[in-house]
PDB file of N, CA, C and O in Angstrom:
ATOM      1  N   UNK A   1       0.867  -1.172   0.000  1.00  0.00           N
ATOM      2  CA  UNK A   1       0.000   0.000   0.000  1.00  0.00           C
ATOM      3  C   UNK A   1       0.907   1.226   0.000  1.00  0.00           C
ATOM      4  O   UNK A   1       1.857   1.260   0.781  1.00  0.00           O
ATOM      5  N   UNK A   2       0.633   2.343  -0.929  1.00  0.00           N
ATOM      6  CA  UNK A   2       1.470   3.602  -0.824  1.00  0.00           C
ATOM      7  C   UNK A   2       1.402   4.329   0.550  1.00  0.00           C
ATOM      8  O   UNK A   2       0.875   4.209   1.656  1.00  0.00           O
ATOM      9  N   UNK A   3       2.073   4.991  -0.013  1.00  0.00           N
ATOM     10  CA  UNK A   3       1.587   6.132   1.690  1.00  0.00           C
ATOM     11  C   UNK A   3       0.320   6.976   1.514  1.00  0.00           C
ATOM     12  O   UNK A   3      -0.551   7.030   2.382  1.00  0.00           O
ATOM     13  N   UNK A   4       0.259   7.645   0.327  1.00  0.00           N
ATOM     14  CA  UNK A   4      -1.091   8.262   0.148  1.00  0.00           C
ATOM     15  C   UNK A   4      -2.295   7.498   0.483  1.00  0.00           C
ATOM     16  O   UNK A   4      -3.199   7.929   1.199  1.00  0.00           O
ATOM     17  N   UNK A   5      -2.260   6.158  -0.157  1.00  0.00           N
ATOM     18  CA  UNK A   5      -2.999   4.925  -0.201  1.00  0.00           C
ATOM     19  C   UNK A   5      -3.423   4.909   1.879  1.00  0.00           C
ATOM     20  O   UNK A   5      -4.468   5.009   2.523  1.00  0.00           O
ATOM     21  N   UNK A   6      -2.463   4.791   2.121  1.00  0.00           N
ATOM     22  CA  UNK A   6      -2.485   4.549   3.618  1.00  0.00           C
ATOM     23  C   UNK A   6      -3.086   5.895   4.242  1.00  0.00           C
ATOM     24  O   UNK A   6      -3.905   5.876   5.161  1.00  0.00           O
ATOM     25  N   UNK A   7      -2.716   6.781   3.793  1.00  0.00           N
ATOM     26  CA  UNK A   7      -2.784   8.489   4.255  1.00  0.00           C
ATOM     27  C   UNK A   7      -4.584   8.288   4.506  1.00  0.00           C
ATOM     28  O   UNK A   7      -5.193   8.477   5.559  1.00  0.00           O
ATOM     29  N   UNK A   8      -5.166   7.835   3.132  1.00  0.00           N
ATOM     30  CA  UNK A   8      -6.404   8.356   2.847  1.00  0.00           C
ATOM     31  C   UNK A   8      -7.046   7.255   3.573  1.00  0.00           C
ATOM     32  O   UNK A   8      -8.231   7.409   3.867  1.00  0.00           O
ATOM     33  N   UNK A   9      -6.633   6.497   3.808  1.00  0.00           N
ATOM     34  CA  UNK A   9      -7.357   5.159   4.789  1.00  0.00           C
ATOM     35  C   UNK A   9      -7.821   5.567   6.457  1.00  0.00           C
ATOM     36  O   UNK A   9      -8.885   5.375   7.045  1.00  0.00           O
ATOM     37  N   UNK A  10      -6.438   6.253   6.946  1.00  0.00           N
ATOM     38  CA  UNK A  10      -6.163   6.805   8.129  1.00  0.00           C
ATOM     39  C   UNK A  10      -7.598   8.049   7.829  1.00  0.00           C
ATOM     40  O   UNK A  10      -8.638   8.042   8.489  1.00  0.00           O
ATOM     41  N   UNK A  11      -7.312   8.942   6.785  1.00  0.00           N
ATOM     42  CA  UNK A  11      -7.937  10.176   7.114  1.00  0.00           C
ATOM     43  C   UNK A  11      -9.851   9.323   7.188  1.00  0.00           C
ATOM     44  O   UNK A  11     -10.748   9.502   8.011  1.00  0.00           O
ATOM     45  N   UNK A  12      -9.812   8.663   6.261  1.00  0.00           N
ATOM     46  CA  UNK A  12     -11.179   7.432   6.410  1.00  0.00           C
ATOM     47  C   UNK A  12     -11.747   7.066   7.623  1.00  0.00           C
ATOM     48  O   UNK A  12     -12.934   7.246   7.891  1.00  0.00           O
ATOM     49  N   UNK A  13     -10.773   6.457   8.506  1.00  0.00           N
ATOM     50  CA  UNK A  13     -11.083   6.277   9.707  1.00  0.00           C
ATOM     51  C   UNK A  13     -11.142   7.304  10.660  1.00  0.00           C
ATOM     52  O   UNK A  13     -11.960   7.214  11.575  1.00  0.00           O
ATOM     53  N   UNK A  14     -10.348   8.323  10.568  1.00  0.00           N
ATOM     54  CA  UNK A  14     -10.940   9.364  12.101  1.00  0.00           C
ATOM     55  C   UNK A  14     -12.035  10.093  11.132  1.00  0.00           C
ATOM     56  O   UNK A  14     -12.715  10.690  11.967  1.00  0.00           O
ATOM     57  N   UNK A  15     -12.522  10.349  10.036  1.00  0.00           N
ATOM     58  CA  UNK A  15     -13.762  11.060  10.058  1.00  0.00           C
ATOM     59  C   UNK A  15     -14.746  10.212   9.961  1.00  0.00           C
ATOM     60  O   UNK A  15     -15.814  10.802   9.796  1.00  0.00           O
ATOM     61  N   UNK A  16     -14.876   8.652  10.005  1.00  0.00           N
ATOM     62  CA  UNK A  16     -15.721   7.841  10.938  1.00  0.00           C
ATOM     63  C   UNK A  16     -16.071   8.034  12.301  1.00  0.00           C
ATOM     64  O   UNK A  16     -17.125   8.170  12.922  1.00  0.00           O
ATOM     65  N   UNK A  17     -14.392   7.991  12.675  1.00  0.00           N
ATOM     66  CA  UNK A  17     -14.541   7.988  14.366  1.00  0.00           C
ATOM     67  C   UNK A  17     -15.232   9.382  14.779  1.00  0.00           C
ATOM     68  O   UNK A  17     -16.212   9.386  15.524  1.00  0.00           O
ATOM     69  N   UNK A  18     -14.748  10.411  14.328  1.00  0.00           N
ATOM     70  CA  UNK A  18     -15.256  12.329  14.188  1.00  0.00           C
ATOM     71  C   UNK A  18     -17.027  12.015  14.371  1.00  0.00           C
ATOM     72  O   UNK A  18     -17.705  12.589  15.223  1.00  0.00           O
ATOM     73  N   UNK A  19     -17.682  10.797  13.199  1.00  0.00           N
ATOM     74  CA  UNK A  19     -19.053  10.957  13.125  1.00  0.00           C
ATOM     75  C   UNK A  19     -19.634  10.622  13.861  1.00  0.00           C
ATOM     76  O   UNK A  19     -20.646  11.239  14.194  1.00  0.00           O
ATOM     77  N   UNK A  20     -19.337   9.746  14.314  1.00  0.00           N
ATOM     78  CA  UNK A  20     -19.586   9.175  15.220  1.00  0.00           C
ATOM     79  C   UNK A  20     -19.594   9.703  16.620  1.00  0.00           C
ATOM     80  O   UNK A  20     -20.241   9.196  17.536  1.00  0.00           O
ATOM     81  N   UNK A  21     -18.927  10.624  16.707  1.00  0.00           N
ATOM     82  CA  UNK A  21     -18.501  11.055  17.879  1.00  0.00           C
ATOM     83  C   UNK A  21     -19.644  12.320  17.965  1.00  0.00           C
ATOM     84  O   UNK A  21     -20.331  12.571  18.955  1.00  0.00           O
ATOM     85  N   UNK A  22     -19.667  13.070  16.621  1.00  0.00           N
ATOM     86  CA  UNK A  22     -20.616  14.093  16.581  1.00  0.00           C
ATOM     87  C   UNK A  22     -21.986  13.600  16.484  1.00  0.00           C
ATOM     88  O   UNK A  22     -22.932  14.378  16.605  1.00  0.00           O
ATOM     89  N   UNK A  23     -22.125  12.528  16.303  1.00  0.00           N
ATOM     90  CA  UNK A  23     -23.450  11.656  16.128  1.00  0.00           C
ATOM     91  C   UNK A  23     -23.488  11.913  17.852  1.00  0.00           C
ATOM     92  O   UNK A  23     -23.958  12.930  18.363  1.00  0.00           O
ATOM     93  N   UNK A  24     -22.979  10.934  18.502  1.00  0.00           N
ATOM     94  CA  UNK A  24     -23.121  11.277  20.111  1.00  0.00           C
ATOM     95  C   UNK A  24     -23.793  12.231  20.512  1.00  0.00           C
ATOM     96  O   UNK A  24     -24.893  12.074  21.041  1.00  0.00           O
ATOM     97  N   UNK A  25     -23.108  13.645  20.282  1.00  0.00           N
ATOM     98  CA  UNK A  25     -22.804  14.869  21.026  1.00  0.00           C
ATOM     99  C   UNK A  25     -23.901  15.226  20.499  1.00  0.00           C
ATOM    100  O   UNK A  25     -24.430  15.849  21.420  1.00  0.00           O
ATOM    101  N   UNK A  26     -25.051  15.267  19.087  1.00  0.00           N
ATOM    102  CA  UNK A  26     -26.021  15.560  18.886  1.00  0.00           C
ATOM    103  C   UNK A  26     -26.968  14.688  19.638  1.00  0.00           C
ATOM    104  O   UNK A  26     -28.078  15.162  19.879  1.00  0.00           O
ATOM    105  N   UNK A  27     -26.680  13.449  20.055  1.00  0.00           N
ATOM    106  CA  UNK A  27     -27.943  12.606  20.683  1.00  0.00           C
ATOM    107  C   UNK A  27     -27.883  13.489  22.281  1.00  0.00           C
ATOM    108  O   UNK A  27     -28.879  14.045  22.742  1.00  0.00           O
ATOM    109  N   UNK A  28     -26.978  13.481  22.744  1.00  0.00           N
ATOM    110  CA  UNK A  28     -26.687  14.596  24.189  1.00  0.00           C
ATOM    111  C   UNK A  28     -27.172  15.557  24.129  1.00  0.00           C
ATOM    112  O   UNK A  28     -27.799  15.812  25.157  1.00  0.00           O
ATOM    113  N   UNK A  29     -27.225  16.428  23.261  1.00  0.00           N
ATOM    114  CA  UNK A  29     -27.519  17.244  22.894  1.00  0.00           C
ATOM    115  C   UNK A  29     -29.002  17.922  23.333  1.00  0.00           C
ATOM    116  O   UNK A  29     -29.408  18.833  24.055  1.00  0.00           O
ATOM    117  N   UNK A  30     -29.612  16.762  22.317  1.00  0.00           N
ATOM    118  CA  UNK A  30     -31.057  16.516  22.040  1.00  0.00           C
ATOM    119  C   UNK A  30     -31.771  16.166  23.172  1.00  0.00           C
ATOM    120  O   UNK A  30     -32.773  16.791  23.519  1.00  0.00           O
ATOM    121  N   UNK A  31     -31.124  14.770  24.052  1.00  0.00           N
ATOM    122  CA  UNK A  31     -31.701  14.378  25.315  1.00  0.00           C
ATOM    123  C   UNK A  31     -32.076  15.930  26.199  1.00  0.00           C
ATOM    124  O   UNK A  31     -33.123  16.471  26.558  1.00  0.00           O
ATOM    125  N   UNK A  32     -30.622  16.264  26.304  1.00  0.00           N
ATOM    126  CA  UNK A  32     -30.661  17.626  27.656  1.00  0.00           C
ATOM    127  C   UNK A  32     -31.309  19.079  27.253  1.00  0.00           C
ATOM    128  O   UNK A  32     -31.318  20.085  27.963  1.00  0.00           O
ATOM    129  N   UNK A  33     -31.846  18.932  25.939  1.00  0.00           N
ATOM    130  CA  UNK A  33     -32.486  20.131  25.147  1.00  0.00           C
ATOM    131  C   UNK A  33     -33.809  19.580  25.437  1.00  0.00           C
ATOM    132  O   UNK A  33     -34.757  20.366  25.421  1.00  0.00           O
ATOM    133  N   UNK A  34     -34.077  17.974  25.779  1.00  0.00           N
ATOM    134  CA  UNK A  34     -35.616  17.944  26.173  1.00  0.00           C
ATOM    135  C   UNK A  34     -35.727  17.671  27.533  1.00  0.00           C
ATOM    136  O   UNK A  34     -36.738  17.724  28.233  1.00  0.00           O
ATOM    137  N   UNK A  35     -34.642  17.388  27.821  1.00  0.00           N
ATOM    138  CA  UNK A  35     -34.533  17.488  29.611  1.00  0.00           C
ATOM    139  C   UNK A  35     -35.097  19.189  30.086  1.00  0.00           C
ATOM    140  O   UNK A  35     -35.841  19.366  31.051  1.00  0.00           O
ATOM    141  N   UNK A  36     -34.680  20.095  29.382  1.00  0.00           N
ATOM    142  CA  UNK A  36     -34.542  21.555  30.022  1.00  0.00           C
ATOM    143  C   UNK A  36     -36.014  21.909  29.141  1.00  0.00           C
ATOM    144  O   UNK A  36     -36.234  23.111  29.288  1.00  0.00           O
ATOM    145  N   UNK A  37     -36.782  21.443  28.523  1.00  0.00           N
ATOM    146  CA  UNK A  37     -38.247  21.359  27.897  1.00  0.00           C
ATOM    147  C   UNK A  37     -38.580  21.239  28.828  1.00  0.00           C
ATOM    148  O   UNK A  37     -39.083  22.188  29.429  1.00  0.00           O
ATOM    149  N   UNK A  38     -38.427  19.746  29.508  1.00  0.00           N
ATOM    150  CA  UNK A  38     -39.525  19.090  30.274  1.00  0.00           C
ATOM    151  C   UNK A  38     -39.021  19.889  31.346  1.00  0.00           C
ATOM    152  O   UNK A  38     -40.055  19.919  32.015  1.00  0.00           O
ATOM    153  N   UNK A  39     -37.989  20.729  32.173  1.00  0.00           N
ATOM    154  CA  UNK A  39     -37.975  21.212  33.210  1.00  0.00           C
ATOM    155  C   UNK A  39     -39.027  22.570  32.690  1.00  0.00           C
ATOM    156  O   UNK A  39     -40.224  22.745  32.918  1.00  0.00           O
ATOM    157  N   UNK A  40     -38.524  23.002  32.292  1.00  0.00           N
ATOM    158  CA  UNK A  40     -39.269  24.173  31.609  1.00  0.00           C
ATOM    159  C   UNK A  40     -40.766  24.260  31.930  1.00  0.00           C
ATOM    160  O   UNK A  40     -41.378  25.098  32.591  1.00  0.00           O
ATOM    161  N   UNK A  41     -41.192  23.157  31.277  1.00  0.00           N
ATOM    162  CA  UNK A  41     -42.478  22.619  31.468  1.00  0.00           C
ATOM    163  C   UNK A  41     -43.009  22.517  33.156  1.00  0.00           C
ATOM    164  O   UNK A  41     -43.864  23.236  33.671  1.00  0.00           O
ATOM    165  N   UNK A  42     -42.511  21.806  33.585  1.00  0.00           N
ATOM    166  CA  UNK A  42     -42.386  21.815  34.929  1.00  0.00           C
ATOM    167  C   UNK A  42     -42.866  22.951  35.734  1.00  0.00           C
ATOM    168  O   UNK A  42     -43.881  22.886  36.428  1.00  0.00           O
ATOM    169  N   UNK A  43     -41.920  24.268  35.598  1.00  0.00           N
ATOM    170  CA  UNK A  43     -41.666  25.221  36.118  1.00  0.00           C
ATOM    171  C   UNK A  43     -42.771  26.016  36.166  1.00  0.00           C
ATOM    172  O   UNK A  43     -43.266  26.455  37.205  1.00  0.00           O
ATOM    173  N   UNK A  44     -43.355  26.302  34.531  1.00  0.00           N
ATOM    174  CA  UNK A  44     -44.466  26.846  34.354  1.00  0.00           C
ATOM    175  C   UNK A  44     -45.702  26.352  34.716  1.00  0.00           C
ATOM    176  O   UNK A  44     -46.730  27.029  34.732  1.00  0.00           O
ATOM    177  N   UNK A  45     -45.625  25.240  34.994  1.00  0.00           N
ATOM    178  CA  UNK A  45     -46.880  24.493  35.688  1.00  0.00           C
ATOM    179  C   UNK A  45     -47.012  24.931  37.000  1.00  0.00           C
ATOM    180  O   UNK A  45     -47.953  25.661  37.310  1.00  0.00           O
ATOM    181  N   UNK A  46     -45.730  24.374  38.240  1.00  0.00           N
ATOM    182  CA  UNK A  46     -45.408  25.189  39.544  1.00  0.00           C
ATOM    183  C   UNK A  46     -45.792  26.050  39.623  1.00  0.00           C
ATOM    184  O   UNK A  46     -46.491  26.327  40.598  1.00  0.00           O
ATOM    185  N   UNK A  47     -45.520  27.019  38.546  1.00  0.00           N
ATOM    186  CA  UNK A  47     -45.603  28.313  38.768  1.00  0.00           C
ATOM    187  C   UNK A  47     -47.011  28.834  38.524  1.00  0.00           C
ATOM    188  O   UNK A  47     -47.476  29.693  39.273  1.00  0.00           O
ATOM    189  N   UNK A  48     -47.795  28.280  37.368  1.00  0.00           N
ATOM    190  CA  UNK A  48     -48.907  28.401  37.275  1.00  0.00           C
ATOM    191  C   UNK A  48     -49.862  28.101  38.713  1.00  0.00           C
ATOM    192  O   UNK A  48     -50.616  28.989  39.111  1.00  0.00           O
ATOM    193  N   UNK A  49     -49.771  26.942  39.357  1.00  0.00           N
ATOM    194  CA  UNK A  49     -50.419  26.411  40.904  1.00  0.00           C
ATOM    195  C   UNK A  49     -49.949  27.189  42.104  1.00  0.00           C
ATOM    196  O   UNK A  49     -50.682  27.421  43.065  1.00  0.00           O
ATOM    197  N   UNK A  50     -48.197  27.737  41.973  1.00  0.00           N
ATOM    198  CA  UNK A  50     -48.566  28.956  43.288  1.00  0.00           C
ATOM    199  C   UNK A  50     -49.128  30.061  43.220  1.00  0.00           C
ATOM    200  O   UNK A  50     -49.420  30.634  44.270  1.00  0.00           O
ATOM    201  N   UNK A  51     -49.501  30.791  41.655  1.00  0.00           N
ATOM    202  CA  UNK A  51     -49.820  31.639  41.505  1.00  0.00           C
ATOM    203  C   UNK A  51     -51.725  31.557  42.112  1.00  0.00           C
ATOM    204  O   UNK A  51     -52.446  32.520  42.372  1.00  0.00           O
ATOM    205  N   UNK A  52     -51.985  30.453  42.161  1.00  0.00           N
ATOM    206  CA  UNK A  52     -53.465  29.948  41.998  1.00  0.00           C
ATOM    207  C   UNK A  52     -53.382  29.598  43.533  1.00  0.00           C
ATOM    208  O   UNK A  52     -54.264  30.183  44.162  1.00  0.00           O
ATOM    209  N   UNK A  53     -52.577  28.818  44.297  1.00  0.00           N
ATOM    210  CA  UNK A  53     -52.828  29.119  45.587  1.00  0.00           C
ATOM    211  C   UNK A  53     -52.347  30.092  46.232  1.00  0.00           C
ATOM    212  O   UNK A  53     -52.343  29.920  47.451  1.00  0.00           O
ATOM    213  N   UNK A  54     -51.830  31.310  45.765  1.00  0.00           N
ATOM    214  CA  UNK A  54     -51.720  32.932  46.278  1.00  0.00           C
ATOM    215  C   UNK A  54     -53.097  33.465  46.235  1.00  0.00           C
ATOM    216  O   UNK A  54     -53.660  33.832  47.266  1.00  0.00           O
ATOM    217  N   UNK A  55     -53.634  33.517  45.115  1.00  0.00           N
ATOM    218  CA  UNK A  55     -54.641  34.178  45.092  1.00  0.00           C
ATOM    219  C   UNK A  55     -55.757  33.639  45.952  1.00  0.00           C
ATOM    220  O   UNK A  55     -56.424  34.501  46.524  1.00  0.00           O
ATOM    221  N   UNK A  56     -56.126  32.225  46.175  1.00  0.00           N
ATOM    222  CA  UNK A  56     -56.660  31.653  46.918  1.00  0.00           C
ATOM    223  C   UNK A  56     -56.142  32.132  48.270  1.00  0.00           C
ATOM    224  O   UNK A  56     -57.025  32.842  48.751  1.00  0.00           O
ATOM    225  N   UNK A  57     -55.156  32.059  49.045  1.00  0.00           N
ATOM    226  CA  UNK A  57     -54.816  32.356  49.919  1.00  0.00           C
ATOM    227  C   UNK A  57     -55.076  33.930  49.963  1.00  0.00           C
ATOM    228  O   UNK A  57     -55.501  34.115  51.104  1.00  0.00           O
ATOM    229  N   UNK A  58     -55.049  34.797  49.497  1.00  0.00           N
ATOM    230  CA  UNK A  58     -55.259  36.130  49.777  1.00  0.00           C
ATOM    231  C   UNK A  58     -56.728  36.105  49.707  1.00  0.00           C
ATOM    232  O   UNK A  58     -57.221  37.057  50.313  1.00  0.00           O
ATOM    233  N   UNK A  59     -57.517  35.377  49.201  1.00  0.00           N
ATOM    234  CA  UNK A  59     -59.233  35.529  49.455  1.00  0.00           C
ATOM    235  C   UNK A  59     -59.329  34.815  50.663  1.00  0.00           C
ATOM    236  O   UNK A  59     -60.275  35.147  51.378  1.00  0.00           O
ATOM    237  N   UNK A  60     -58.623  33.954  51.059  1.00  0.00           N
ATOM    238  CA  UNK A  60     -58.788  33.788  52.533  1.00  0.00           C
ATOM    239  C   UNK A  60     -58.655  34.343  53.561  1.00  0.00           C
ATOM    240  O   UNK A  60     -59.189  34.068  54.635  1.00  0.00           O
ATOM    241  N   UNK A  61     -57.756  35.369  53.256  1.00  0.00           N
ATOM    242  CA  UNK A  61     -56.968  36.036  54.378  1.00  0.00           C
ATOM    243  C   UNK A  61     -58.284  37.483  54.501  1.00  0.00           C
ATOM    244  O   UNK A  61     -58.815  37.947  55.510  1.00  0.00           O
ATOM    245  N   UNK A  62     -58.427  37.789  53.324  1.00  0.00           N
ATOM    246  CA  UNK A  62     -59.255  38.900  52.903  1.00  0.00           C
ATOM    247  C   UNK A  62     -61.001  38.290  53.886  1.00  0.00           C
ATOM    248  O   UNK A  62     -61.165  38.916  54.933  1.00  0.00           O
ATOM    249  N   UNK A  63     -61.610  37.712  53.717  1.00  0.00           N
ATOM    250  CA  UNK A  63     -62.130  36.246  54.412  1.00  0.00           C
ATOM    251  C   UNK A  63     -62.381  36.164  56.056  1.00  0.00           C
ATOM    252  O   UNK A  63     -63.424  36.194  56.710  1.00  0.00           O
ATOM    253  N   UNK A  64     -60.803  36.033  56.496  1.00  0.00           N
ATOM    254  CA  UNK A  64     -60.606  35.926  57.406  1.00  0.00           C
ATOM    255  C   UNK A  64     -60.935  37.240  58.578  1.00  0.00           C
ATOM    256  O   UNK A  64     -61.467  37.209  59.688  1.00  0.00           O
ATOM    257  N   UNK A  65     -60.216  38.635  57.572  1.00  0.00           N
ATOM    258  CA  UNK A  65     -60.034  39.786  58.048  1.00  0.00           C
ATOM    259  C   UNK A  65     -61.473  40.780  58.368  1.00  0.00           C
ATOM    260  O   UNK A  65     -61.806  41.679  59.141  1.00  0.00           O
ATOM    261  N   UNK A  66     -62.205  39.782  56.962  1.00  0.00           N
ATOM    262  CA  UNK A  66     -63.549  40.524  57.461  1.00  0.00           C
ATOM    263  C   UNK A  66     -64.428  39.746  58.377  1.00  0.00           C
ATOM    264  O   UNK A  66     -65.570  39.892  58.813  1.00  0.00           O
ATOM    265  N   UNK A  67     -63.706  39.076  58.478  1.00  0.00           N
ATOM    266  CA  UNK A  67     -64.578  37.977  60.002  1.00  0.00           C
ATOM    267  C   UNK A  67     -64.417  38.539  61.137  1.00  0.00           C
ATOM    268  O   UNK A  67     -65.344  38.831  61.892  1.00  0.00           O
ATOM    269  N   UNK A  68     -62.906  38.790  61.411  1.00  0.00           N
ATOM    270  CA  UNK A  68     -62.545  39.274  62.386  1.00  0.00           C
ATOM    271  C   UNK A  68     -63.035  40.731  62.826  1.00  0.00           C
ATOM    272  O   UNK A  68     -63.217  40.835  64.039  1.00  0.00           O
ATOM    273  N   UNK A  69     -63.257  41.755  62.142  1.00  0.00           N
ATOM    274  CA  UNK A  69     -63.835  42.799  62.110  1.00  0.00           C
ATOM    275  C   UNK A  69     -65.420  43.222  62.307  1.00  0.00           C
ATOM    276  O   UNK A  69     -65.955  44.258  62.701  1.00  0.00           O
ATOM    277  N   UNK A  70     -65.971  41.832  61.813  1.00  0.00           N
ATOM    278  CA  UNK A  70     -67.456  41.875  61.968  1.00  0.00           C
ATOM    279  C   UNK A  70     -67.303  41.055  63.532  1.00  0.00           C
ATOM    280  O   UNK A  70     -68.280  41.328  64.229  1.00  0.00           O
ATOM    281  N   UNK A  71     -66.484  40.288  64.110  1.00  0.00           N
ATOM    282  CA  UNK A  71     -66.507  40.237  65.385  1.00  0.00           C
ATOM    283  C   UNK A  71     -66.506  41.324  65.939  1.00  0.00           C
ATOM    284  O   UNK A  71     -67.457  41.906  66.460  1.00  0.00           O
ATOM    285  N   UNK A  72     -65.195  41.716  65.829  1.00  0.00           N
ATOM    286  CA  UNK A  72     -64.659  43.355  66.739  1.00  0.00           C
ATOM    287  C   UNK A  72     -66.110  44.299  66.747  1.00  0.00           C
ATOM    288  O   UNK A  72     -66.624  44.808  67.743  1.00  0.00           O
ATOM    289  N   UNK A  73     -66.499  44.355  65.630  1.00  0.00           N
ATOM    290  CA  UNK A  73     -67.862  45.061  65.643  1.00  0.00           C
ATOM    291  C   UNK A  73     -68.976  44.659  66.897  1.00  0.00           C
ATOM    292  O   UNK A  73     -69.565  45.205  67.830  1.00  0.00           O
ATOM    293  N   UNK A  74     -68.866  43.566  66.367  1.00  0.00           N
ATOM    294  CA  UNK A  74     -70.315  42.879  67.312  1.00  0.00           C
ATOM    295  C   UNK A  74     -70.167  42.941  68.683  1.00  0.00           C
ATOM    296  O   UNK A  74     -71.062  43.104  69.512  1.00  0.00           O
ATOM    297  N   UNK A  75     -68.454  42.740  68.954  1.00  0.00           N
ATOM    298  CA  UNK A  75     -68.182  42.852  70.474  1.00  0.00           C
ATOM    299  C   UNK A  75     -68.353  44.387  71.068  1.00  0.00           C
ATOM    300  O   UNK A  75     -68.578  44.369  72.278  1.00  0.00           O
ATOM    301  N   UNK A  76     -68.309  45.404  70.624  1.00  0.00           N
ATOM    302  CA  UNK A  76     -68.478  46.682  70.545  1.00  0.00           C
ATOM    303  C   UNK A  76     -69.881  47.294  70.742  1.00  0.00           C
ATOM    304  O   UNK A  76     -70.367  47.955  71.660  1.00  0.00           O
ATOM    305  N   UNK A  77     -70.399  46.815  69.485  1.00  0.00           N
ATOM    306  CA  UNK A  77     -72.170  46.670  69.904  1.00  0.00           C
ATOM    307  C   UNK A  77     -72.786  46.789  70.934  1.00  0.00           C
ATOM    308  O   UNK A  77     -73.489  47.686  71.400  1.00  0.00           O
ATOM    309  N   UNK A  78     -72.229  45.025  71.544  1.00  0.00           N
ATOM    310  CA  UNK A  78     -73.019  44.404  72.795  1.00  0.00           C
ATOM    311  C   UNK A  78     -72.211  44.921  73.764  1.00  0.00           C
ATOM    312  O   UNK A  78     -72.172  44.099  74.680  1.00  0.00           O
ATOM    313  N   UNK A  79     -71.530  45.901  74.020  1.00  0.00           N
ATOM    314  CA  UNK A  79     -70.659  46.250  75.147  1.00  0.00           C
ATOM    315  C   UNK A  79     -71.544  47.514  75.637  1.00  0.00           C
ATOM    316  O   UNK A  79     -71.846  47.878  76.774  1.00  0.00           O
ATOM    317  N   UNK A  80     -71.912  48.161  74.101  1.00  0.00           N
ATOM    318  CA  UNK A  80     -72.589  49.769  74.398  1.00  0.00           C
ATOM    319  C   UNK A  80     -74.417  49.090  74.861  1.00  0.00           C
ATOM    320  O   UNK A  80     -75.014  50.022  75.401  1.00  0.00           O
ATOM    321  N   UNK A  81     -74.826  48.519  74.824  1.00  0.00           N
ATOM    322  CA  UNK A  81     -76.131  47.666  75.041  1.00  0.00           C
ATOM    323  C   UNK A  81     -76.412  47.756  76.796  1.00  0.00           C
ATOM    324  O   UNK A  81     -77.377  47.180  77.297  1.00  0.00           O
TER     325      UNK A  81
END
């Protein structure tokens, strides 16, 4: 076999091995590009449900505050009685 002969055999094999390798690095790629989707996804969901038990929680509190006030009232009332 010449040397060129050999040269082009060699250069044959590492841009196999190269494709292979970039074949990989696109499957990695791809996985952790739908890994950070599905976190993504995730996040906005979370985020969608605390936003939904804030608001819930502030109609409670809101709720709560006018409970307490229509007590304070009533105790006030029956004091002047």
């Amino acid at each position: 076999m010449s040397k060129l002969e050999k040269s082009v055999q060699e250069l044959a094999i590492a841009l196999e091995e190269l494709s292979v390798r970039v074949e990989k690095n696109v499957l990695a790629a791809a996985d952790h590009g739908e890994s950070l989707a599905t976190s993504r996804g995730q996040a906005q969901a979370a985020q969608k449900h605390a936003g939904k038990a804030a608001r819930e929680l502030a109609s409670v509190i809101t709720d709560l505050k006018a409970m307490i006030e229509s007590q304070k009232s009533g105790q006030h009332s029956g004091r002047k009685e």
